[in-house]
C-alpha positions as CSV (number, residue, x, y, z in Angstrom):
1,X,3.0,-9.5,-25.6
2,X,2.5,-5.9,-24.0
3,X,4.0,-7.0,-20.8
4,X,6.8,-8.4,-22.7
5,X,7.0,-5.1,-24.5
6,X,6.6,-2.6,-21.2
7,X,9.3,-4.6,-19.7
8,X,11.6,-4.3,-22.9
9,X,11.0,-0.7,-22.8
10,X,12.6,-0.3,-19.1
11,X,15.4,-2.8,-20.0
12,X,16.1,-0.1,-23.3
13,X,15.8,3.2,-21.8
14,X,16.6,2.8,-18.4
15,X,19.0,-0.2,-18.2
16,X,21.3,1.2,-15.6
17,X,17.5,1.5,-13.6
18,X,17.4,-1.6,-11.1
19,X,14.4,-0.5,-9.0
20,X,12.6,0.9,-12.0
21,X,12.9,-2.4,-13.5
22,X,12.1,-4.3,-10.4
23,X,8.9,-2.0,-10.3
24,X,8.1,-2.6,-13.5
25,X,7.7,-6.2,-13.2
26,X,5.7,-5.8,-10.0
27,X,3.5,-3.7,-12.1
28,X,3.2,-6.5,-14.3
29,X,3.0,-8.9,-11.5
30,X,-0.1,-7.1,-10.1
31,X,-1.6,-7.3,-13.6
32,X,-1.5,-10.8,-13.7
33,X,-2.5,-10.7,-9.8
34,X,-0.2,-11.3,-7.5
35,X,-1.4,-14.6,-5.9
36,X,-0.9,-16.5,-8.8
37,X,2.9,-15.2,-9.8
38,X,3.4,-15.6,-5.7
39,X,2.3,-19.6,-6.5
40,X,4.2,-19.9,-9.8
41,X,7.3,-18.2,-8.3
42,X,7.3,-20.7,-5.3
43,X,7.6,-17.0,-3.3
44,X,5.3,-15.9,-0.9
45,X,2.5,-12.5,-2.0
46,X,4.1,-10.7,0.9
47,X,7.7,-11.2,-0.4
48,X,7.0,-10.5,-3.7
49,X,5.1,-6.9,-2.7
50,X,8.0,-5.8,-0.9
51,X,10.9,-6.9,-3.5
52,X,8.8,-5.1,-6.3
53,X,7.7,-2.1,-4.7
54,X,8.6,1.0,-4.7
55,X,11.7,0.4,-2.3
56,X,12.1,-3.0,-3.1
57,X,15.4,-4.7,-4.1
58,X,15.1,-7.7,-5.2
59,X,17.8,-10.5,-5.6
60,X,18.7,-11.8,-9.0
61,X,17.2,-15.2,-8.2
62,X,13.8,-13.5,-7.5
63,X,13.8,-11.5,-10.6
64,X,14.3,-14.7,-12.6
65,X,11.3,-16.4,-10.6
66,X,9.0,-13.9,-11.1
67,X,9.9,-13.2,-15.1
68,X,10.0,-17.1,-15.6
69,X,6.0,-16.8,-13.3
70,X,4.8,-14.1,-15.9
71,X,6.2,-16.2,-18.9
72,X,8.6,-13.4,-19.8
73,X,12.7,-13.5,-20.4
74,X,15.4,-11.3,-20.0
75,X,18.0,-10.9,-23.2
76,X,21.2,-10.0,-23.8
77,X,22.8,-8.4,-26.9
78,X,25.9,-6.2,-28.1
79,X,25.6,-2.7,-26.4
């Protein structure tokens, strides 16, 4: 539930944020450890440091993987 809500918060107050969203769920990611989203994404450890780091820029596709890995999902609503 709180890495369901941190992520919530980015996607509210900073939803025009890509990277700090990516970051976020690399910040989650490492919380869970890494190795085991990297195995439940079907992405490699490496891969998934660079797309959520700091300068990463992940596709779509890889976002979906690793939010579906950390048992988390993406909304949409009315603006």
């Amino acid at each position: 539930k709180e890495m369901a809500a941190y992520l919530e918060a980015w996607l509210v107050e900073a939803p025009d944020d890509a990277a700090g969203i990516a970051r976020a769920l690399g910040d989650i990611a490492r919380a869970v450890g890494m190795s085991k989203v990297a195995k439940q994404s079907g992405l490699s450890r490496e891969s998934l440091y660079k797309a959520l780091g700091e300068n990463g820029n992940p596709s779509f596709a890889t976002v979906m993987k690793v939010a579906k890995a950390l048992g988390v999902r993406l909304h949409a609503e009315p603006a």
